[in-house]
N, C-alpha and C positions, 0 to 999 in steps of 0.2 A: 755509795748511797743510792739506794732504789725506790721510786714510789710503788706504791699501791695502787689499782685500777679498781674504782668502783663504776658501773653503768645505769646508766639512767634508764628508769624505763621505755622514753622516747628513741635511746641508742638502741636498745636489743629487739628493739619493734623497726627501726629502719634497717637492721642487719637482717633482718627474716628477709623484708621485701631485695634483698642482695643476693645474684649469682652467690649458691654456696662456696665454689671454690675463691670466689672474690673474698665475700666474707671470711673467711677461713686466713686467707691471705692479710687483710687488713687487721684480722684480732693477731695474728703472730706479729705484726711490726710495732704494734702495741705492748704487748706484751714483750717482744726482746729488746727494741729500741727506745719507742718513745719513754721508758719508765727507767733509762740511764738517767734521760737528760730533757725533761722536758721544755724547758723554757730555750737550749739552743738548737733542740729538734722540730720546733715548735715555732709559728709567726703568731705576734698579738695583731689580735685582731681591732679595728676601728670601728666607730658609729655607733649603732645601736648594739653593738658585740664587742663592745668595749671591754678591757679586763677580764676577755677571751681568749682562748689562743685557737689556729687552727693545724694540722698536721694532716698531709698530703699525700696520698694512696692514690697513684694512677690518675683516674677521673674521677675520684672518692677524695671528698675531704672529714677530718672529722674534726668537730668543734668540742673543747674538752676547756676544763678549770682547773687549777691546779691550786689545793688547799695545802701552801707551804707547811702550815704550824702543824699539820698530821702525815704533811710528805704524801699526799694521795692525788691522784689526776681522777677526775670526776667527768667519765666522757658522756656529752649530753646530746651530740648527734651527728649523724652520719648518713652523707648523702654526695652526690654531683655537685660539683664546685656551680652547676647553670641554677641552682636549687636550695641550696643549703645555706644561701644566706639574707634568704627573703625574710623578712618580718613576720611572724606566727602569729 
């Protein structure tokens, strides 16, 4: 069973601001791994990111959702773990 990746527009607007070959990098671990196995490749995340998960690329983390009853991971943002989990 494999999910589906849909991106938010907030994700494909912090991959611009990302080294291409970074980016390039973090959409392949996406695409080949995280979409086995989301929930045991994946940490939920606490607090205000609650019923989150996060999945971890280097110095890049990406915070994604994961909509079981369509099987699709809804990745909503991507950035430095120093950064990526402030309050918006």
């Amino acid at each position: 069973m494999s999910y589906d990746i849909l991106w938010h527009e907030n994700a494909l607007k912090d991959l611009k601001k990302i080294d291409k070959d970074q980016a390039r990098s973090i959409i392949e671990k996406i695409e080949q791994y995280l979409v086995k196995d989301p929930h045991r490749l994946g940490k939920p995340l606490t607090g205000h990111l609650k019923g989150l998960f996060r999945y971890r690329k280097g110095k890049y983390r990406v915070i994604y959702n994961i909509k079981e009853e369509e099987l699709i991971i809804l990745v909503l943002k991507i950035g430095r773990r120093d950064g990526i989990y402030n309050k918006d």
